[in-house]
Structures are given as structure tokens and as C-alpha cells.
C-alpha positions in Angstrom: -6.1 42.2 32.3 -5.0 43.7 35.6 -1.9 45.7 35.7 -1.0 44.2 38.9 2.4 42.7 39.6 2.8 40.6 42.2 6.9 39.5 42.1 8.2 36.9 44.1 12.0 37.2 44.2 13.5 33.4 45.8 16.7 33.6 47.1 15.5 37.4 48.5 18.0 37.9 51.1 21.2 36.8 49.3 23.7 39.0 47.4 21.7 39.3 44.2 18.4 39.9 45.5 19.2 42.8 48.1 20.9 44.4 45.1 17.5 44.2 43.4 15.8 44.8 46.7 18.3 48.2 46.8 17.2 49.2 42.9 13.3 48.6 44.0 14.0 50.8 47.0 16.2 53.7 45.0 14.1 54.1 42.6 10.6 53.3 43.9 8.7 50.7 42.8 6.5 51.2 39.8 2.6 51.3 40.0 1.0 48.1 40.2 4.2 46.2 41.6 4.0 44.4 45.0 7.3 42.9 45.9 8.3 39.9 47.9 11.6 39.0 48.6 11.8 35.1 50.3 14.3 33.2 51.8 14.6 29.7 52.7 13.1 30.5 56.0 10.3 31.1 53.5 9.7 27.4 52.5 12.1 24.5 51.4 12.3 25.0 47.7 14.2 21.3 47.3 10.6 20.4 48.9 7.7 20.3 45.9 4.8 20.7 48.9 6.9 23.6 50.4 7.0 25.5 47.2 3.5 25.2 46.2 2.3 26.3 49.7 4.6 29.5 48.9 3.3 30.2 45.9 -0.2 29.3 47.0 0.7 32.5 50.2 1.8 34.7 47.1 0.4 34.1 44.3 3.2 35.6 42.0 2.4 36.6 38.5 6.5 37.5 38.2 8.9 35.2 39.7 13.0 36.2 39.7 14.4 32.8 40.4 18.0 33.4 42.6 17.8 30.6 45.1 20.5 28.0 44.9 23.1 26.2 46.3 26.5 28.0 45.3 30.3 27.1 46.1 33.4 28.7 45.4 36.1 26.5 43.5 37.0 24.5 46.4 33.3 23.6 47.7 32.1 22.9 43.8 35.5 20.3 43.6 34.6 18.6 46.2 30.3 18.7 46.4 29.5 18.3 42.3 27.0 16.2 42.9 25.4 17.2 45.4 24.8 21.1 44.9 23.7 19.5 40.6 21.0 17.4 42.8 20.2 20.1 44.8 20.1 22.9 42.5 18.1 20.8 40.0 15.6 19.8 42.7 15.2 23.8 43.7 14.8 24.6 39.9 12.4 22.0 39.1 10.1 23.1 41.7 10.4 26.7 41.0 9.8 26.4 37.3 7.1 23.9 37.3 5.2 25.3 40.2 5.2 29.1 37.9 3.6 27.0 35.4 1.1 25.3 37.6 0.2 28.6 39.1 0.1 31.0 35.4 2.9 32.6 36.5 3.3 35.1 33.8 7.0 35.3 33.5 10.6 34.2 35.4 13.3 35.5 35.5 16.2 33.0 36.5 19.5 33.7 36.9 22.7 31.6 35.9 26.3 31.9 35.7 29.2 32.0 33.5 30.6 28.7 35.0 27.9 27.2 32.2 30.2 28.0 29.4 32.2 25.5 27.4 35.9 24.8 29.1 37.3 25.0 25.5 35.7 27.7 23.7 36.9 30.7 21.6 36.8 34.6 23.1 34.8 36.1 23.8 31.8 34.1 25.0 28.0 34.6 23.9 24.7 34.1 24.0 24.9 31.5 21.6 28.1 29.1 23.0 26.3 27.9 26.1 25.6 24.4 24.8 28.7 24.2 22.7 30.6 21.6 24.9 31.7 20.5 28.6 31.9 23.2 31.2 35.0 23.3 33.3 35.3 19.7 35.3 35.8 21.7 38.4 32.1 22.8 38.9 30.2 20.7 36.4 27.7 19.8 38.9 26.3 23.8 39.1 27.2 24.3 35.8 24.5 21.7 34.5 22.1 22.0 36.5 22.0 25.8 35.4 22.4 25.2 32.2 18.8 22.2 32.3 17.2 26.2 33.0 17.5 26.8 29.9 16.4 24.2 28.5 13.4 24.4 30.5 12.9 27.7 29.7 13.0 26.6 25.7 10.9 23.8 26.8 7.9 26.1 28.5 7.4 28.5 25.5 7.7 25.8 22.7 5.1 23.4 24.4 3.1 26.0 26.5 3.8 29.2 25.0 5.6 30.5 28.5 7.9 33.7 28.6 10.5 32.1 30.6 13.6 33.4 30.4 17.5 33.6 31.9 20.3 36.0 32.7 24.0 35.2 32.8 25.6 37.1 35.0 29.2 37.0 35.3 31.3 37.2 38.6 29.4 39.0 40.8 30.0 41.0 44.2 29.0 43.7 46.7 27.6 43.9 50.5 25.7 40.7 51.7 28.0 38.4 49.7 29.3 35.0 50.7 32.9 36.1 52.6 34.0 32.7 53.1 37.0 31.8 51.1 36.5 28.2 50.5 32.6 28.3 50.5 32.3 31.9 48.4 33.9 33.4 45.5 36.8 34.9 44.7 36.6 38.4 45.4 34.6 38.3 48.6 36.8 35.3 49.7 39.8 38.0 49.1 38.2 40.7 51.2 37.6 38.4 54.3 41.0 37.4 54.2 42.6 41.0 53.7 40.8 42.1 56.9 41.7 38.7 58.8 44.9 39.5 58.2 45.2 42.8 58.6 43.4 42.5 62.2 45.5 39.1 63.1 49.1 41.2 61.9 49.5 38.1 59.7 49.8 37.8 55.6 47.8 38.7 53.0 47.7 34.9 51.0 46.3 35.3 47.5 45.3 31.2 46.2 47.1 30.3 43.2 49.1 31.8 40.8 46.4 35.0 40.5 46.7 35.2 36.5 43.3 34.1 35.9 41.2 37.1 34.6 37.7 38.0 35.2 34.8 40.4 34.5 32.9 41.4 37.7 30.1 43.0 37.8 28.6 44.9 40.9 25.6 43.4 42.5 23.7 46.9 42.7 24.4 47.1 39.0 22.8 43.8 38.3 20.1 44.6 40.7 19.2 47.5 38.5 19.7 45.4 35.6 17.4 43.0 36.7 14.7 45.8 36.9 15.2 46.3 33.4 15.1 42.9 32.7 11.8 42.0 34.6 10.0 44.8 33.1 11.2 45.0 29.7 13.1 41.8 28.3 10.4 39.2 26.5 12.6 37.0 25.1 13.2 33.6 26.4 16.6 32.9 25.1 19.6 34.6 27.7 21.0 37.8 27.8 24.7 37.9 29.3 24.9 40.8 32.0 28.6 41.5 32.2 30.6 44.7 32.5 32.1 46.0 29.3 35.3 43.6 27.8 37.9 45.6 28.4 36.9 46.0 32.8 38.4 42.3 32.6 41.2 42.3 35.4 43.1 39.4 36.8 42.7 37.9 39.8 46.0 39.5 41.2 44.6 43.0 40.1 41.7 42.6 42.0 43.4 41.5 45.0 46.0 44.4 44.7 42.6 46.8 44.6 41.0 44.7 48.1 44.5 45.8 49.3 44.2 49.5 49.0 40.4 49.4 49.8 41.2 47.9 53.0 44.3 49.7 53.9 46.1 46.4 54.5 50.1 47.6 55.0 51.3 43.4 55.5 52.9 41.2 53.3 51.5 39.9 50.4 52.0 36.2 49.5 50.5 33.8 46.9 50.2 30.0 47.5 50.8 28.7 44.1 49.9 24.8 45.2 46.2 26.2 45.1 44.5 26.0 41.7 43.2 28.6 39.6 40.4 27.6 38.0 39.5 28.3 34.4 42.1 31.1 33.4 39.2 33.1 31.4 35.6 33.2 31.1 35.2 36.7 29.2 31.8 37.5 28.2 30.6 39.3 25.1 27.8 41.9 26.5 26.7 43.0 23.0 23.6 42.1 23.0 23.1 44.2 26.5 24.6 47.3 24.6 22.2 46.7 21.5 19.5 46.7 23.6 20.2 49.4 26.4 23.5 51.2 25.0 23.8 53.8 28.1 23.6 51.6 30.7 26.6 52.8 33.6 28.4 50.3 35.5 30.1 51.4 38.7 33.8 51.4 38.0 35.4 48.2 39.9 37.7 50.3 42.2 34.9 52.2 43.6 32.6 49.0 43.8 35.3 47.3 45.7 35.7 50.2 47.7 31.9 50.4 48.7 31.9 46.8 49.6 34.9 46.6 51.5 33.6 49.7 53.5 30.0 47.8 54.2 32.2 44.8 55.1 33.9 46.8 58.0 30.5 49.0 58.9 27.9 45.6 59.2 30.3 42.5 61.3 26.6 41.1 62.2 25.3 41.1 58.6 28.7 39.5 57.3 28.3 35.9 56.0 31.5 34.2 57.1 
């Protein structure tokens, strides 16, 4: 068998895939490896012909499966069903069209939104079917969790080494700044610098005690290296900073702050909701497998990102 690697990464151009495009270009690809990173300019991946006239241009024998539709809080309260159809439509065609084409092994990426709402601390491996997700993005939450049921499906029936990483809360340059559309933590660095340009307040939504492990996109994009080249087990494997990086949501913001060098007031609009107030992640089974593994410490990754947000306005998704 050829030691040839053809990798299609879909989703290419979004947060997580130039942080695996930036591993891949740090360290050098590896012999063999031939690296395509695709957008939806690509082809439609809701569309089934679409995505088997990319594969059919590519002919991957590794896929890394990013591509989906994703929301903050406030666009997942009010869009459930759509980005569930969505997502499932993208997924379905991804997954089913590596199997049509012997792709050898994906690599799809979910979130920790699929947890349980009620669940005990902290959260594995093993909890992700253990009960309802949080009602305020059930829609994602589902249709990334039917991955892994796919996945399960694949190797039982066809003996496919499909497989899935959680990763929890992540961040870093080519994010989604938008702070209804995106995340929390980008969403708080476009609106430090909006303010800080406009003279007006800082606004933090909701009460800010909610706490959360990030985890720095050019960490996961090495992590995903690791992953693709050395993980052959089809169940998931959480990719999470350490417990004890947890920080709430008004410690991160108080860190955008003094990254951005924003001098204003500071106010927090309590009418907004928060959210699940935890989602920590156990990321044991990382450690047992690849113990040395350094994250970048979360002031410095804010730092970095809040320093490509001001150096690239063109490349800043808004």
C-alpha cells in the first residue's frame, strides 16, 4: 500500500483549519502528505452532487471534517432548526461520500455544547449520550452528536476508522468576531476594540460567572496533527486545556481588557443570558495518551489574538 496521504481538510479557511494549516506549515509536512485545505467556495457540502465532485477533484484518503454552520448563544436560540438541518445535511454528505470513495480515515470535529445540560463534573468521553444538551443550542448539539453515531455506525458495519474530537471553546486569529453570530471570547474582543475606537463602554452580556476552558486554535491545530497521524480509535477524545485553566467569563473579559489596552468603563448587561454556567472537560484521556503536550497559556493566547485582530482589519470576520 502506498504511503501517500492525500488530506482534505473541509471547512479549510475557518478558525480551526488555519490553525492546522499553521501546524502543517511550522512544522513541515511529513513525507507522503499532500494537503488541501477547502472552503465552501470549494463546493456546497449541504449539496450531495457538490461533494462528490470534490472528492472526485481530490481524491482524499484522510478527510478532517470542520465545515459547519456555527452560532454563538444568541444565533443557536433563535436558528435550532435550521443550522441541526444544515449541519446534518453537510455531515451526511461528508461522511457517506469518505465511505463511497475508501477514504481511509476522518477526522471530525465536535463541541462541548454536546454534553448533557445536567451532568456531574467534570465531563468525559463517556457522558456524551447521557441526556439532553442545553435547550439553547440543541439543534448543533445533535446534529454533532448523529457524528458519532455515524462514526460507531461505519466501523461496526464496514470496518471504517472514523473517528471525533471534542474540542472545547476555542479561539485565536481568523475567528468569527461577531458578538451575536460568534463565540464568546472573540465576540468580547470585537467589542473591546469597538469601544475603545468609538470612546464608548466596554458591555460584557450577562452576569459573566459562567466558566469555561478555552483552548487556543494553534494548539488544537497541532493537536489535530497528532490526531490525524496517530489516534486509531473511533470513539472521541476531548481536546481541552488542563482543568484548573478554567476561568469565567468575566476573567476572560478582564484579560481582552488588558490585551487591548482598553482604559473605558466596563459594564455588564445582566438582562442577557448566560448560557450553561459550566461545561468543564476531563482531558485525561489526552494526558494518558500524550502527557507533555504544552498549551499556550490563555493570557498570552489572548494576547496574540487580540494583536492579529488589530494587525489584519481585512482578514477580520465581523
Amino acid at each position: 500500500m502506498s504511503d501517500k496521504k492525500v488530506i482534505l481538510v473541509t471547512g479549510g479557511t475557518g478558525l480551526v483549519g488555519r490553525g492546522i494549516r499553521a501546524a502543517v506549515e511550522r512544522e513541515g509536512p511529513r513525507e507522503g502528505e499532500q494537503w488541501h485545505f477547502v472552503s465552501s467556495q470549494d463546493g456546497d457540502l449541504r449539496d450531495r452532487d457538490a461533494t462528490e465532485a470534490l472528492f472526485d477533484k481530490i481524491r482524499p484518503t484522510h478527510v478532517i471534517h470542520l465545515a459547519a454552520l456555527v452560532g454563538g448563544l444568541f444565533r443557536n436560540l433563535k436558528y435550532n432548526l435550521d443550522i441541526y438541518r444544515i449541519n446534518s445535511q453537510i455531515n451526511e454528505n461528508v461522511i457517506s461520500t469518505s465511505h463511497k470513495y475508501n477514504v481511509q480515515k476522518v477526522v471530525s470535529c465536535l463541541s462541548t455544547c454536546i454534553f448533557p445540560d445536567k451532568t456531574t463534573y467534570p465531563i468525559d468521553e463517556s457522558m456524551i449520550h447521557n441526556g439532553p444538551p442545553h435547550d439553547s443550542a440543541f439543534g448543533y448539539s445533535y446534529s454533532k452528536r448523529m457524528i458519532d453515531v455515524q462514526n460507531k455506525g461505519y466501523h461496526m458495519q464496514h470496518g471504517r476508522t472514523y473517528t471525533s474530537v471534542i474540542a472545547s471553546n476555542v479561539f485565536g486569529p481568523y475567528d468569527n468576531f461577531n458578538p451575536e453570530n460568534g463565540h464568546v471570547l472573540p465576540g468580547l474582543i470585537r467589542k473591546a476594540f469597538d469601544a475603545k475606537a468609538d470612546g464608548n463602554p466596554f458591555v460584557i452580556w450577562g452576569t459573566g460567572s459562567p466558566r469555561r476552558q478555552f483552548i487556543y486554535s494553534l494548539d488544537l491545530g497541532r493537536l489535530f496533527l497528532w490526531i490525524l497521524r496517530e489516534y486509531n480509535d473511533v470513539t472521541p477524545i476531548i481536546l481541552a486545556a488542563d482543568e484548573e485553566s478554567e476561568i469565567s467569563i468575566k476573567e476572560a473579559a478582564d484579560l481582552v481588557v488588558n490585551a487591548v489596552g482598553f482604559k473605558g468603563e466596563v459594564i455588564q448587561d445582566t438582562s442577557k443570558p448566560d448560557g450553561p454556567l459550566k461545561k468543564t472537560t476531563s482531558n485525561a484521556k489526552l494526558r494518558r495518551l500524550l502527557p507533555d503536550f504544552q498549551f499556550t497559556p490563555i493570557k498570552q493566547a489572548i494576547q496574540e489574538t487580540c494583536d492579529w485582530y488589530a494587525a489584519n482589519p481585512d482578514k477580520v470576520r465581523k
